[in-house]
VOGU-3710 file (C-alpha; in Angstrom, 3 decimals, decimal comma):
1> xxxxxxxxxx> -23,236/6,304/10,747  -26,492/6,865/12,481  -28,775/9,993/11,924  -27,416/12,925/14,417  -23,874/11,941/14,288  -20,416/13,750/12,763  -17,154/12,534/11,240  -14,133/14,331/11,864  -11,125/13,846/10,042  -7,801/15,294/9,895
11> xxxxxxxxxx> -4,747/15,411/6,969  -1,482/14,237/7,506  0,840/16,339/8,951  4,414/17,416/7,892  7,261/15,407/9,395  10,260/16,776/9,729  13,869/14,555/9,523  15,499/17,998/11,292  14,699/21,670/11,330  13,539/23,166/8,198
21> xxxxxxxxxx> 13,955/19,908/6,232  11,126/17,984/5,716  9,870/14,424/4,564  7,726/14,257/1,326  4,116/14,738/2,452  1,917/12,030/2,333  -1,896/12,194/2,784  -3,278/10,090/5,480  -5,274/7,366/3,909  -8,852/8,001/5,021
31> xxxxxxxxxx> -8,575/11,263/4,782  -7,714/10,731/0,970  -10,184/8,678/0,521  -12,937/10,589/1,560  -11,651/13,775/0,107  -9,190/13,660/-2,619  -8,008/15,969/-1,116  -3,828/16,129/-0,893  -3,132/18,854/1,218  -1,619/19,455/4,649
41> xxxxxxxxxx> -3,110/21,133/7,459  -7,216/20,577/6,266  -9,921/18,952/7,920  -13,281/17,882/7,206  -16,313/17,462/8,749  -19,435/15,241/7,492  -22,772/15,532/9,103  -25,603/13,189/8,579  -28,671/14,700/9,352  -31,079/11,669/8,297
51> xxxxxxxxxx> -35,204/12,571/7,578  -34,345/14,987/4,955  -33,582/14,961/1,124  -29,774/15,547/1,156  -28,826/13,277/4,443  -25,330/14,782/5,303  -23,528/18,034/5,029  -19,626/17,693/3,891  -17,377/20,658/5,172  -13,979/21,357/4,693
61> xxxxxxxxxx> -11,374/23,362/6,272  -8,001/24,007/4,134  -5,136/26,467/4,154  -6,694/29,776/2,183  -4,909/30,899/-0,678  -1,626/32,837/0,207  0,604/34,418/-2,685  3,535/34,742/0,495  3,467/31,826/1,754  3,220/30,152/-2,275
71> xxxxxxxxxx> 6,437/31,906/-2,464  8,368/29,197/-0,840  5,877/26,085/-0,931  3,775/26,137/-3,749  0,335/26,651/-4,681  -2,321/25,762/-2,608  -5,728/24,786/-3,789  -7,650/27,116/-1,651  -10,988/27,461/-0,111  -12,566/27,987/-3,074
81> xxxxxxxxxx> -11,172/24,831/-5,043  -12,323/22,596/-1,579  -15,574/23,313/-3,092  -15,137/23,785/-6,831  -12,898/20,530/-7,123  -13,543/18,589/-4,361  -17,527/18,627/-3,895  -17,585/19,991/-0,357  -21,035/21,438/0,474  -18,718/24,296/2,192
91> xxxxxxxxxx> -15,669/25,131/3,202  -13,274/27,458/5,015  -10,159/28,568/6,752  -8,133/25,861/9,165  -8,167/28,304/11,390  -11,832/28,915/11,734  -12,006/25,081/12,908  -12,277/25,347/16,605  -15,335/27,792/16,178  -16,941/25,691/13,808
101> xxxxxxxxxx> -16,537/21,950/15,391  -17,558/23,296/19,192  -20,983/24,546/17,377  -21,544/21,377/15,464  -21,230/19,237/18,463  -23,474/21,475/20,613  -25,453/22,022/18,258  -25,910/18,126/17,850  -27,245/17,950/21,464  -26,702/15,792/24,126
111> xxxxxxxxxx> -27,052/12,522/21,749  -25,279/13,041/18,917  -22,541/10,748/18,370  -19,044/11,902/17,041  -16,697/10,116/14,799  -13,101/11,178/14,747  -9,576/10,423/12,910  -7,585/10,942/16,427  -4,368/10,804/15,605  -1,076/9,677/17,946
121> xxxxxxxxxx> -0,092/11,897/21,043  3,416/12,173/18,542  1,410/13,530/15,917  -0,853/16,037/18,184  2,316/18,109/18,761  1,990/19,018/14,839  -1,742/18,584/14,577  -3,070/21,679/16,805  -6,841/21,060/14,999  -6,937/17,601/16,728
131> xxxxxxxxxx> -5,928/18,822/19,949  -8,548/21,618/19,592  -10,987/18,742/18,914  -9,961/16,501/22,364  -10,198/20,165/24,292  -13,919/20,548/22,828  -15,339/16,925/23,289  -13,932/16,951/27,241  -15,726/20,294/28,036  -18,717/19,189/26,498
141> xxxxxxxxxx> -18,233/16,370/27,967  -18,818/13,939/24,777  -16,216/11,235/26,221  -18,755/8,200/26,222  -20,274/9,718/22,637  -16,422/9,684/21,043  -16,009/7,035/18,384  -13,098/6,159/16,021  -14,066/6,253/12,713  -11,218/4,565/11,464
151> xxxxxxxxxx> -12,976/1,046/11,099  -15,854/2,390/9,168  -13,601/3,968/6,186  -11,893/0,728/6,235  -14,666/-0,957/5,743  -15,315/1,029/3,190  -12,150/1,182/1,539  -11,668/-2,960/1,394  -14,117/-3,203/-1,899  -12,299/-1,057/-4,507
161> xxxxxxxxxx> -14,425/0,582/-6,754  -12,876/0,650/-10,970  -11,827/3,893/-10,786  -9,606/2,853/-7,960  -8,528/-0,477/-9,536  -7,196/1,595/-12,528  -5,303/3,512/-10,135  -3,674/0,320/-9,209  -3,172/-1,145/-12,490  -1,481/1,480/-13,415
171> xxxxxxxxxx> 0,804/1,759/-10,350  1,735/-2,544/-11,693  1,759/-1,005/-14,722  4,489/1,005/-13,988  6,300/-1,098/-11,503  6,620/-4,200/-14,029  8,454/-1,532/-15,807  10,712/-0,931/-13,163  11,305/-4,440/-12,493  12,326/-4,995/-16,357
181> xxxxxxxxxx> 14,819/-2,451/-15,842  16,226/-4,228/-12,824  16,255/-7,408/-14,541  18,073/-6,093/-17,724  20,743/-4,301/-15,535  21,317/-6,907/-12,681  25,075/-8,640/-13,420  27,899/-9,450/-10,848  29,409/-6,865/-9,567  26,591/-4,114/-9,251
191> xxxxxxxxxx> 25,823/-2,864/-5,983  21,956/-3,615/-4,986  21,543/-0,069/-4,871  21,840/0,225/-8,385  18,937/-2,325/-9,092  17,065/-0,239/-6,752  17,823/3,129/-8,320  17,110/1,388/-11,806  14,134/0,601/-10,725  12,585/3,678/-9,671
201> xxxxxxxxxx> 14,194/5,774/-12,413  12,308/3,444/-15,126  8,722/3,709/-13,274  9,171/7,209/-12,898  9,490/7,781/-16,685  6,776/5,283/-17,565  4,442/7,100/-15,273  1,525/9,061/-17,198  -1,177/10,750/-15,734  -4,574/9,616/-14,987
211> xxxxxxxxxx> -6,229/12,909/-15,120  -7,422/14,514/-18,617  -6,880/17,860/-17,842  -3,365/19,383/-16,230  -5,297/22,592/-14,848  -7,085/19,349/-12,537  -4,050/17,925/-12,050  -2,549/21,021/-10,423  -5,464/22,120/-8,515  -5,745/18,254/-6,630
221> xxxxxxxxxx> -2,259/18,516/-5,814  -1,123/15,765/-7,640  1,088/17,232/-10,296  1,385/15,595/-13,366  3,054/13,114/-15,468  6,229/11,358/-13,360  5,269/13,542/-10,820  2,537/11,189/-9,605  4,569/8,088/-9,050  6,546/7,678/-6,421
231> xxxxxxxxxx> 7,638/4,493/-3,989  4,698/2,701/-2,327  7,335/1,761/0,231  10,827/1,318/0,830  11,917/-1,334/-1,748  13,770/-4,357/-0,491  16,511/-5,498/-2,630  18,094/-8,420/-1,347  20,854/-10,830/-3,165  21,968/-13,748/-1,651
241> xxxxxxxxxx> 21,268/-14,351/1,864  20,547/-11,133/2,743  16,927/-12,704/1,035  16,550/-14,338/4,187  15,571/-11,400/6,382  11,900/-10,468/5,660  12,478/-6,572/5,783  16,423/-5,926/4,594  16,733/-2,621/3,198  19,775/-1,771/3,623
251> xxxxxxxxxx> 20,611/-2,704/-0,308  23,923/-2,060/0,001  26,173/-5,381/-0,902  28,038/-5,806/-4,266  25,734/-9,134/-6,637  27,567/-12,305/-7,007  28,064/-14,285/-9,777  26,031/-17,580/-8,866  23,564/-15,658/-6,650  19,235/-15,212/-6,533
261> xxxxxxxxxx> 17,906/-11,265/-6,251  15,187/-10,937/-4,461  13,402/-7,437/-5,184  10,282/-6,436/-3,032  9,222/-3,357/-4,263  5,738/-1,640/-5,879  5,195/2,462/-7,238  2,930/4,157/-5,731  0,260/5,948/-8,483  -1,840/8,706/-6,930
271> xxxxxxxxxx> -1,847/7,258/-3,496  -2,534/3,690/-4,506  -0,093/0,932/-3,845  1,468/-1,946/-5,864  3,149/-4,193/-3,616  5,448/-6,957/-6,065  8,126/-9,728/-5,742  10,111/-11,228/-7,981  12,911/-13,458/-7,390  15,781/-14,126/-10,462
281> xxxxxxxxxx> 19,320/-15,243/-10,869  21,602/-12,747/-11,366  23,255/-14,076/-14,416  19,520/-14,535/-16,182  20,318/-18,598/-15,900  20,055/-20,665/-13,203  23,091/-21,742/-11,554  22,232/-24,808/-10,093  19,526/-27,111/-10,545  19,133/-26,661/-6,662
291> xxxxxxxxxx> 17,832/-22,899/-7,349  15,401/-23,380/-10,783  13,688/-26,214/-8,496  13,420/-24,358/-5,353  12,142/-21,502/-7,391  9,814/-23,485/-9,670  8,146/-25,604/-6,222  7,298/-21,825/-4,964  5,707/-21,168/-8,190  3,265/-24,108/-8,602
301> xxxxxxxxxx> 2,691/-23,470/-4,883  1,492/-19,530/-5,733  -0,019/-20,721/-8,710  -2,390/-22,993/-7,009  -3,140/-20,214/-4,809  -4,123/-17,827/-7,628  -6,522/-19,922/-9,032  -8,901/-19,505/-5,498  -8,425/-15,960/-5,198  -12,348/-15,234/-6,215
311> xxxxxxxxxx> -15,573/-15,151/-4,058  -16,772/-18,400/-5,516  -14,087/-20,682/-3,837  -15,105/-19,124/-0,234  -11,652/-19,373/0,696  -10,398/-16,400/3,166  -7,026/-15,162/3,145  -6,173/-17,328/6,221  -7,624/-20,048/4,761  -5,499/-19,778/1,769
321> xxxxxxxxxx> -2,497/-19,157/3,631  -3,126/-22,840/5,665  -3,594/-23,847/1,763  -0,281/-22,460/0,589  1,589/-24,041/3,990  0,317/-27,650/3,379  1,339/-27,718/-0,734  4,738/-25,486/0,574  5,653/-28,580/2,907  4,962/-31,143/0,385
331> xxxxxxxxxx> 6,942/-29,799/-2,344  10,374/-28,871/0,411  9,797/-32,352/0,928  9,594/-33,423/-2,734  13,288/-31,878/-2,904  14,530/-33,610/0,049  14,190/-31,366/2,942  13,388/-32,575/6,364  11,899/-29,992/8,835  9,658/-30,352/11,665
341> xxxxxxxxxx> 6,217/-28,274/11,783  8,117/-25,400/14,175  10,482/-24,760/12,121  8,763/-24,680/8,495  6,337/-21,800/10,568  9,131/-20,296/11,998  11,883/-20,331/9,889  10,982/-21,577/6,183  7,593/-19,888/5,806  7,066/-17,423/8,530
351> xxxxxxxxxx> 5,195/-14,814/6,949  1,904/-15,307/5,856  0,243/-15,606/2,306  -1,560/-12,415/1,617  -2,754/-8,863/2,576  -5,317/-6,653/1,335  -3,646/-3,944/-1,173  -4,943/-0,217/-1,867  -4,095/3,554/-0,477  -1,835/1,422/1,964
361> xxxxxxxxxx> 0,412/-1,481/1,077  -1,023/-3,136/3,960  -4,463/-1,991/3,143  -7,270/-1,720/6,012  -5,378/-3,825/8,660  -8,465/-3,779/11,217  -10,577/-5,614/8,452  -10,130/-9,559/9,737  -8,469/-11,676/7,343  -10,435/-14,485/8,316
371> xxxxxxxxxx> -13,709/-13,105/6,358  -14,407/-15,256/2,920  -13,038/-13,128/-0,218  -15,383/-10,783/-2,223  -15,705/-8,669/-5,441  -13,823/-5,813/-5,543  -11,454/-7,034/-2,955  -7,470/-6,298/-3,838  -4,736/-8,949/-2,407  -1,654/-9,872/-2,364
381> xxxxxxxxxx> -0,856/-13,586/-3,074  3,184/-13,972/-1,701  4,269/-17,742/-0,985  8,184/-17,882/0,168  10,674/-20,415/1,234  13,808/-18,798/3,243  16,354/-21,920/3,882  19,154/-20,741/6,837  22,649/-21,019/6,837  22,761/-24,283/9,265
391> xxxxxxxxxx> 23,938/-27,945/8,724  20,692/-29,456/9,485  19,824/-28,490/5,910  21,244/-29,930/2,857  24,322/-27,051/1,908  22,896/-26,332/-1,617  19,884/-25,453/-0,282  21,113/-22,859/2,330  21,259/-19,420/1,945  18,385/-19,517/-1,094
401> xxxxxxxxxx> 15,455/-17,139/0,124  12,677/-16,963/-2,717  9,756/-14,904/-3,060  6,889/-14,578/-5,760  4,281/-11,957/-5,160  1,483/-10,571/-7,129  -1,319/-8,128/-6,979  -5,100/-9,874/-7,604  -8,294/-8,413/-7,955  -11,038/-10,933/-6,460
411> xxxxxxxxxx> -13,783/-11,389/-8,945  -16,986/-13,824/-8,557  -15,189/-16,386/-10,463  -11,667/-17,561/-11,707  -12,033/-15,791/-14,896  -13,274/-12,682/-13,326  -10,665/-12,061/-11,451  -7,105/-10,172/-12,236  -3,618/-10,229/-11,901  -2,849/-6,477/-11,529
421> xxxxxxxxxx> 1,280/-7,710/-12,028  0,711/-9,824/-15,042  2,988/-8,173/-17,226  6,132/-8,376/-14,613  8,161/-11,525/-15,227  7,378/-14,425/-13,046  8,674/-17,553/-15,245  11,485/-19,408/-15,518  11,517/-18,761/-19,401  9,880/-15,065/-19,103
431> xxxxxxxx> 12,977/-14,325/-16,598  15,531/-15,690/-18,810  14,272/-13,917/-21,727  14,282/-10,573/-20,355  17,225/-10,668/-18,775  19,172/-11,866/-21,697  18,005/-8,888/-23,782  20,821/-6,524/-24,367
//
């Protein structure tokens, strides 16, 4: 930001499915990342002052501490904790927050530029600090010196420093757990739900905390153990055709004997995302040739990916989607499939390649995907064939949807760079194995 200007940025709020009962909370993403801070109803405020030693000011506003109101939602961190814990230069009350941000901004004079997280007209019903903000800016008239900030944490927030790639490795970590589980359990007969439910009771227990000392733990809000896993998103788990539609969730259907599971799904470990697909029979052996070559084509396609995903190839993620479409073509038409260029984009492959990973599963979505990849980047790498129910394709061929997703750290080179979902089976023989273990 320029000298004389102030970022304002807002927690999540509480959402609520119906009175009283309310969804698990869930810090908004640049707030986290700026703060650490997992609380509801907080704020903070960064001024950067430029010309002197100590360029910005960091102030935070949080709910005080409340033995009452503890009661009957736990502890709160405090005002005192905003600075002890979380490095603010000060910090007070939420409700001293219309006071303070009207003075700031005055203060600033006529040129100073503000930054600020404003959220939805939805979520202004339950965010009264944000509508306090809008009421300040119009009768000081700051209008044409009102910027969103969101692009700049995203910018920000696209190179991942190594304390925030072990976040992530552990969230594979404990995902390839959960998809082992899965794997071992899936026979004909279960319900998907069960695979599901598998799942996240294994990466639950395999959770461990990344914090040395439990009295941190409680004070960030992050509990400990188990406690900081959780899903990164609603898992698809998809047998049969319901692998066909991009986003089914439903997970509902009884597994076939004969079928392919498709299981889209990733932990969440202290707000950072793994986002994983893995596609397997449900027997643990193929049962048709048809299905080990489909699977196997999609494989050497994501495998060929893999090995550009690093700054020295200059490839962007577009670039290696086009890349992943071309070899995707050749090897459907290895097999014997005949398609024209419509419907491969439209029907076959219509999602694209990859997406940048962190505190999101679709990490900083304003950053272009067209920009060449660089250290510290995080990615996902997903090639995917999806082949209809219709005539016009050969019948033991339709119906098979097949996905193979990983999570990739972009180094400088090949070598430098990681597969965050190495240790979640992806081979024909690695599938087989594990699923044949009693």
């Amino acid at each position: 930001m320029p000298d004389n200007s102030v970022a304002i940025l807002f927690s999540a709020p509480i959402y609520y499915m119906s009175p009283h009962v309310f969804y698990p909370f869930r810090q908004n993403s640049n707030f986290m990342y700026l703060t650490g801070f997992n609380e509801p109803s907080s704020a903070v405020v960064i001024e950067k002052k430029g010309n002197v030693s100590r360029s910005y000011m960091m102030t935070m506003f949080v709910q005080p501490k409340d033995a009452n109101a503890e009661v009957w939602d736990g502890p709160r961190s405090g005002i005192e904790a905003a600075v002890d814990t979380f490095g603010a230069d000060q910090a007070f009350s939420i409700n001293e927050f219309g006071g303070f941000i009207g003075k700031v901004i005055k203060n600033g004079g006529s040129d100073r530029l503000v930054y600020a997280d404003i959220p939805s007209a939805n979520e202004r019903q339950v965010r009264s600090e944000s509508s306090k903000l809008l009421e300040i800016c119009k009768e000081l008239n700051v209008g044409p010196r009102l910027n969103p900030i969101s692009q700049l944490v995203q910018n920000l927030r696209l190179t991942k420093s190594k304390a925030e790639v072990n976040l992530m490795r552990e969230a594979n970590r404990i995902s390839a757990e959960g998809f082992k589980a899965a794997m071992r359990l899936c026979r004909p007969g279960i319900n998907e739900q069960a695979l599901a439910n598998e799942f996240e009771a294994e990466f639950r227990r395999a959770a461990r905390s990344p914090l040395e000392s439990d009295n941190v733990n409680t004070r960030s809000g992050l509990g400990d153990g188990a406690a900081l896993s959780r899903w990164a998103y609603v898992p698809v788990v998809a047998s049969g055709s319901h692998a066909l539609v991009m986003h089914y969730v439903q997970n509902n259907r009884r597994i076939r004997s004969g079928e392919l599971v498709l299981i889209d799904a990733g932990a969440e470990f202290a707000s950072y995302a793994a986002d994983v697909t893995r596609t397997f029979p449900t027997e643990g052996r193929w049962a048709s040739a048809t299905q080990r070559d489909l699977y196997s084509a999609v494989l050497e396609v994501q495998k060929a990916c893999l090995k550009l995903c690093n700054a020295s190839s200059g490839y962007s993620l577009n670039e290696l989607h086009n890349y992943s479409s071309e070899l995707l073509r050749g090897e459907l038409r290895r097999l014997g499939l005949q398609f024209s260029s419509n419907e491969f984009e439209t029907r076959l492959y219509p999602h694209h390649l990859a997406h940048y990973l962190g505190l999101d599963v679709h990490d900083t979505p304003d950053m272009s995907r067209s920009q060449p990849l660089k250290p510290g980047m995080v990615v996902t790498v997903e090639p995917g064939i999806y082949i209809p129910i219709d005539p016009q394709y050969p019948k033991e061929f339709q119906g098979i949807g097949i996905r193979i997703e990983d999570n990739i750290v972009i180094g400088q080179s090949e070598e430098d760079s990681e597969n965050l979902s190495v240790n979640c089976p992806k081979s024909v023989e690695e599938i087989e194995e594990i699923m044949s273990l009693d």
